[in-house]
Structures are given as structure tokens and as C-alpha cells.
N, C-alpha and C positions, 0 to 999 in steps of 0.2 A: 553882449553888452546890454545890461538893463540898465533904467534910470532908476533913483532913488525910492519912485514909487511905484517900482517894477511893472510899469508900461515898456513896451518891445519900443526897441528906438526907431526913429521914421527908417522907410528903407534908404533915403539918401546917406543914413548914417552908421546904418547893416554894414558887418565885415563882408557879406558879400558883395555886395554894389561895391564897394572901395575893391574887392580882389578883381571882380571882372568889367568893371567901367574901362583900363585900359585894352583890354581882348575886344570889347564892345566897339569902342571907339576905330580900333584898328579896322575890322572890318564892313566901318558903316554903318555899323546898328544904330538902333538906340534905345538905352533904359526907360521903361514906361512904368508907370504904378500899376499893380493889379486891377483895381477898376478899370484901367484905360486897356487894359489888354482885350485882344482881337482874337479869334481862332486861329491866327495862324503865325501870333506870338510866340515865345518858347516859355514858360513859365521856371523859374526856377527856384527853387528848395532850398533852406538852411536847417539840418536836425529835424527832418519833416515837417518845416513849416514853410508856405508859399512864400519868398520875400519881393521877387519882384517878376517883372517878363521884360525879355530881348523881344525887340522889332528887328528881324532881318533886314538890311538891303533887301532890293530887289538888283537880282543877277546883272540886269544890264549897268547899274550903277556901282556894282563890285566893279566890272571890266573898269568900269573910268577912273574908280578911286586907285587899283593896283599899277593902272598905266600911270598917273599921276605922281605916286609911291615909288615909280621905276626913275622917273624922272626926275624928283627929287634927290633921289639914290647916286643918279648920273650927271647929276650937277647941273644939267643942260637938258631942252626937249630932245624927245628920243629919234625924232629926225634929224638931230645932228650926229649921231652915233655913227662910229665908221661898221663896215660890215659885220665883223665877224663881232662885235658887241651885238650888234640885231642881231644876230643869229642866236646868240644866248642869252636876248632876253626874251626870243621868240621860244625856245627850247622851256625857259622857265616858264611859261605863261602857259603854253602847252600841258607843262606837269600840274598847274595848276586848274586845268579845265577851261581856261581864258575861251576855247576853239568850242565848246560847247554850247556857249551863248549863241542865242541869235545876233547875226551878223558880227559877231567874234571876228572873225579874219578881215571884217571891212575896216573894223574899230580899229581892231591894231594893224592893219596896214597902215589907215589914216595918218596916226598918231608918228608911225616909224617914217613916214613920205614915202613907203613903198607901194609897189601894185598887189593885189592878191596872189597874182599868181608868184610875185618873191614870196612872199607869207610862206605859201604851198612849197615853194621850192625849200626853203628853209627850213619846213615840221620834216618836208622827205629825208634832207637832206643828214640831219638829226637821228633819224627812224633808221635809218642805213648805216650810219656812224654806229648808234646802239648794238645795231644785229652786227656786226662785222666786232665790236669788242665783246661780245659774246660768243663770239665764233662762227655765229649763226648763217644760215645765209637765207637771204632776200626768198629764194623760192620756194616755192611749193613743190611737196612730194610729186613725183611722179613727171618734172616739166624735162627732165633727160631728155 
């Protein structure tokens, strides 16, 4: 989209800011203008031209915005969830690396009103459901 006296349109008004502002938003980011971009922005291209840069979240502020998203999801904080919903929201947050943060399992124990070591029981418990519908089993070669 050019303007009449074919100046490039601000990037607020770029087809890509409009395509990826809801992607951005979802995950916390936020649209910054080239100048304001940082090293450790993502810069991103239209037709090889630079139009704008993503600001990440920072990790431990995913965890809060996906827990927050879960409980929007579930009508209710997710410490009112009866078990076996924790179990599957613990299963989903697992797939999504939720456990890789620091202090991951404290955060979302918090949040569910469990202790960590339910967390731990819940990802095992998950990992064991997995391998057994795979056919798989739990041990290692050689524990005959």
C-alpha cells in the first residue's frame, strides 16, 4: 500500500503490522518501530524491506500471561479445577515448555493450589499414560 505521493505508509498502517499485531498480542509481545528496536528484538521484513521489530516477553511473563489464558479458558481460577482438568492443563503447559522456566512448577503449582510435588506427580503421571499408549514401556534396556 502506497500513498498518493508514493511515501511507504507508517508501519502502523503496513499489511504487516495489521497481519501479525494479533500473533504479537497473543503472546505478550509488542510492536516497536525500527529505531526503538534492541538487539534482542526480532526485526521483521515485507518484499525485503525492514517494516517493524517484535519485543519478546520475557519467559517468566509468558508463564503468567498462558496461566491467565487457561483461566479465562476455564471460566474460573484454575485452583478451582477439579483434578483430572489439572491434570490436563498441567499435560498442556508441559507441551508447551511451561516446566522449563525458572521456577515453572512453583508458578503453576501456585496458580492450580497444588504442592509441587502434585505438579511432579501429574507431568509422571502423563509421561507413563504416553509410553504405555505407545506400547512402550517405562524401562530401560537391560533392567530384567
Amino acid at each position: 500500500m502506497t500513498r498518493p505521493d508514493d511515501t511507504p505508509p507508517p508501519a502502523t498502517e503496513h499489511p504487516l503490522t495489521r497481519a501479525v499485531t494479533p500473533l504479537v498480542d497473543a503472546m505478550g509481545g509488542e510492536i516497536v518501530g525500527l529505531a526503538q528496536a534492541g538487539a534482542d528484538d526480532v526485526v521483521l521484513a515485507w518484499e525485503g524491506e525492514e517494516v517493524l521489530a517484535v519485543r519478546l516477553p520475557l519467559l517468566s511473563e509468558s508463564l503468567d500471561r498462558i496461566l491467565a489464558s487457561l483461566e479465562r479458558t476455564h471460566g474460573k481460577p484454575l485452583s478451582e479445577l477439579d483434578r483430572k482438568t489439572k491434570q490436563q492443563v498441567v499435560r498442556n503447559l508441559e507441551a508447551r515448555g511451561a516446566f522449563s522456566v525458572r521456577h515453572g512448577v512453583e508458578t503453576v503449582a501456585g496458580a492450580l493450589g497444588v504442592s509441587r510435588f502434585t505438579v511432579y506427580n501429574y507431568i509422571n503421571y502423563a509421561n507413563e499414560r504416553r509410553a504405555r499408549a505407545r506400547g512402550g514401556d517405562e524401562r530401560s534396556p537391560g533392567d530384567d
